[in-house]
C-alpha positions as CSV (number, residue, x, y, z in Angstrom):
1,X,27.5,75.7,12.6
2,X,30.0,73.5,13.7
3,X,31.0,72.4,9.8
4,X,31.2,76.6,9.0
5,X,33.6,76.8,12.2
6,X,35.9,74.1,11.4
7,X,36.5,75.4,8.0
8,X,36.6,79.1,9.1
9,X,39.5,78.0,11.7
10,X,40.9,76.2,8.7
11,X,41.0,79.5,6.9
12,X,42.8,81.4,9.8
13,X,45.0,78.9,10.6
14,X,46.3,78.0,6.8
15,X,46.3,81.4,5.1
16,X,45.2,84.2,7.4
17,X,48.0,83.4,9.8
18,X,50.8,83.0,7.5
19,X,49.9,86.1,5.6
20,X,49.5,88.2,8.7
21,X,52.7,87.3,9.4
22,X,54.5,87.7,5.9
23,X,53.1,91.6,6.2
24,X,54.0,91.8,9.5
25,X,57.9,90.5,8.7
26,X,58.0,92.6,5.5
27,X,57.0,96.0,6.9
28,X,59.6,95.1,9.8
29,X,61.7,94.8,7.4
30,X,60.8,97.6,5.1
31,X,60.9,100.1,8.4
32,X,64.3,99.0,8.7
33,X,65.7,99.4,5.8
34,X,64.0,103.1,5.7
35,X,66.0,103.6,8.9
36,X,69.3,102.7,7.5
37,X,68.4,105.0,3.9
38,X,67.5,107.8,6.1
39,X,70.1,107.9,8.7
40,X,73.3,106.0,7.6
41,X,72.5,107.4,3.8
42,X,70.6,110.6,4.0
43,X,68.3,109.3,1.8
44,X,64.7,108.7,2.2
45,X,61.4,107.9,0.1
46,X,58.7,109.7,1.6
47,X,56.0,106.9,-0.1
48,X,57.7,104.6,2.1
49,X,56.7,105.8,5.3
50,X,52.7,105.8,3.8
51,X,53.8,102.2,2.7
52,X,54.7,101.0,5.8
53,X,51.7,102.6,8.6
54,X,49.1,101.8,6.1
55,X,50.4,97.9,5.3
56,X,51.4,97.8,9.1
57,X,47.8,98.9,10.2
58,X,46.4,96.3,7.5
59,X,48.3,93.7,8.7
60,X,47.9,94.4,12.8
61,X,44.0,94.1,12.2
62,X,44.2,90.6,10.1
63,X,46.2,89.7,12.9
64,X,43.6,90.5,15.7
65,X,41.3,88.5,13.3
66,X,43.5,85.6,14.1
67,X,44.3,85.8,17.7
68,X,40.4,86.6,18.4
69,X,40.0,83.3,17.4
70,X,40.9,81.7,21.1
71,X,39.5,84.5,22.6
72,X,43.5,85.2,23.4
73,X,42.7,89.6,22.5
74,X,42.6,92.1,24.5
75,X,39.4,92.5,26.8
76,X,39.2,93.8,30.5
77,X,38.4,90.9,32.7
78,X,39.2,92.1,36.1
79,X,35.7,93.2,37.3
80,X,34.5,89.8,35.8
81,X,36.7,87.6,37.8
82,X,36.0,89.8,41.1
83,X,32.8,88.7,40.5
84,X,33.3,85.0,39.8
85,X,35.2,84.6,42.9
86,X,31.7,85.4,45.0
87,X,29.9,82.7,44.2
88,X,27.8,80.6,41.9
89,X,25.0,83.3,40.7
90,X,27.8,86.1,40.5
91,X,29.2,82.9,37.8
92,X,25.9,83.3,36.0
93,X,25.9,86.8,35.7
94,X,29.1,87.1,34.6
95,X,29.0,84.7,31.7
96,X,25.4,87.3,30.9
97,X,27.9,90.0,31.3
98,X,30.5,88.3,28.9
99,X,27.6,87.5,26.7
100,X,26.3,91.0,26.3
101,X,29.6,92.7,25.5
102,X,30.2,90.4,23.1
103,X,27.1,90.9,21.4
104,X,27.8,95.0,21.8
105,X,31.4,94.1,20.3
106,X,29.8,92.2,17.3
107,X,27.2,95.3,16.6
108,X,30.2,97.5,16.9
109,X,32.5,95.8,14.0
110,X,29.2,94.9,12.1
111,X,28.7,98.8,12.2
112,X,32.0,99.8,11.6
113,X,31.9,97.4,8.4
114,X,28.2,98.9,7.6
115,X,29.6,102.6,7.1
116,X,33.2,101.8,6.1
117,X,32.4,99.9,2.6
118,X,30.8,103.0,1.6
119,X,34.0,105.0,2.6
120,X,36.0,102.6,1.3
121,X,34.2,102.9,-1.9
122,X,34.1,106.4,-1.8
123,X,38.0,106.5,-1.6
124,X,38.4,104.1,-5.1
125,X,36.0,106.4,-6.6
126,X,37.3,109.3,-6.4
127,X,41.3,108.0,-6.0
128,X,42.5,109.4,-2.6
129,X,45.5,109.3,-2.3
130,X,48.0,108.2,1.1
131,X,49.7,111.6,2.5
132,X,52.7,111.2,0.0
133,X,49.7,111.7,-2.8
134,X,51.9,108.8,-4.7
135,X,49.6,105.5,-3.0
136,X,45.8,105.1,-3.9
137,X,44.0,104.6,0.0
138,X,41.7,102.6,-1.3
139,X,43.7,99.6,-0.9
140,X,45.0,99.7,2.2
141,X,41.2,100.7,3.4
142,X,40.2,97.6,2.0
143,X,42.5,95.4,3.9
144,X,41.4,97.2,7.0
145,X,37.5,96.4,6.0
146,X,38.4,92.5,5.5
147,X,40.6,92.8,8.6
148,X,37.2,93.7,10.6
149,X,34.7,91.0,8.4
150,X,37.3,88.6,9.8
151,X,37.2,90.2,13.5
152,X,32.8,89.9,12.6
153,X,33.0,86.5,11.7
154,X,35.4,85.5,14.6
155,X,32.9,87.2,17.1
156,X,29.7,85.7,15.7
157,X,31.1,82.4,16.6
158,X,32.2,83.7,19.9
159,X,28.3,85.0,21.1
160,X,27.5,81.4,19.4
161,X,29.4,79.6,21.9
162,X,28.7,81.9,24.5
163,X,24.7,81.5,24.5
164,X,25.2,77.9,24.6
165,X,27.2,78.0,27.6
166,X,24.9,80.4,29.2
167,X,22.4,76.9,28.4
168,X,24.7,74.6,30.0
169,X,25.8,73.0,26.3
170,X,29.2,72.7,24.7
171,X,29.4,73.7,21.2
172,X,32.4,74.2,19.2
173,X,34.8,73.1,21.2
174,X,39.0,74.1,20.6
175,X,41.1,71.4,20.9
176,X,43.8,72.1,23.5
177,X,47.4,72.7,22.7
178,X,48.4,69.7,24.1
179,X,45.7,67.5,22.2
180,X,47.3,69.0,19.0
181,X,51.0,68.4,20.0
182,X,49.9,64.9,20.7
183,X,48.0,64.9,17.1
184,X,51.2,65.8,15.4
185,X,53.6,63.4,17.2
């Protein structure tokens, strides 16, 4: 597990974070330049707008993918650390607590990827189209679908660690920024 971690990280770190953030720059700069043709010109390509939401919503999810990965997204925590501050077994039961929604989250996206290939599938099939009716869907619906196999695979390693730390071991252990800097120096 450890091996399949390392190289996963790997992956996010050499290519899914630098393409996140090519797609994130180039719709940026996309919406811009649709700004500028619609207000300073008066023109505007409607496919653009499609263009733009659908690559922005692609991109946004590989990105969560990514910043998942040191458990640095968005989760509600403030219950959780009410109860860490009573005592040792309010510790314990948090970490079950932290345990249990992320096994909840990892069902979730497991079934979210479960009934979207078929949709996904369904949309290259019969060649829906964005609104504009001038994009096929079924791309961008794919990058969403890979954008939430990455969130899958990210949160399997999460519960992972989690269960072992509920045990008292430490598995796959993150280097800390610091570590790293020192690494590269």
């Amino acid at each position: 597990m450890e091996k399949a971690y390392q190289l996963w990280r790997a992956l996010q770190e050499k290519i899914l974070g630098p393409a996140a953030a090519l797609l994130l720059l180039g719709c940026t700069l996309l919406a811009i330049l649709e700004v500028i043709r619609r207000y300073a010109f008066g023109q505007s390509f409607y496919w653009q707008q499609d263009f733009v939401t659908y690559v922005i919503l692609s991109s946004v999810f590989l990105y969560f993918s990514i910043a998942q990965r040191t458990e640095s997204h968005i989760s509600v925590t403030v219950f959780l650390e009410l109860a860490e501050a009573v005592g040792p077994r309010a510790h314990k039961a948090v970490e079950i607590l932290r345990l249990l929604g992320m096994v909840f989250s990892l069902l979730f996206l497991l079934a979210v990827v479960w009934w979207g290939v078929p949709e996904v599938l369904d949309s290259q099939k019969y060649n829906s189209r964005t609104e504009s009716l001038l994009l096929p869907l079924a791309p961008f619906l794919w990058a969403l679908l890979i954008g939430f196999v990455f969130m899958a695979i990210t949160m399997v390693f999460q519960v992972y660690r989690a269960f072992h730390r509920l045990r008292g071991r430490t598995v796959l252990a993150e280097r800390r920024e610091d570590e790293s800097e020192m690494l590269l120096h």
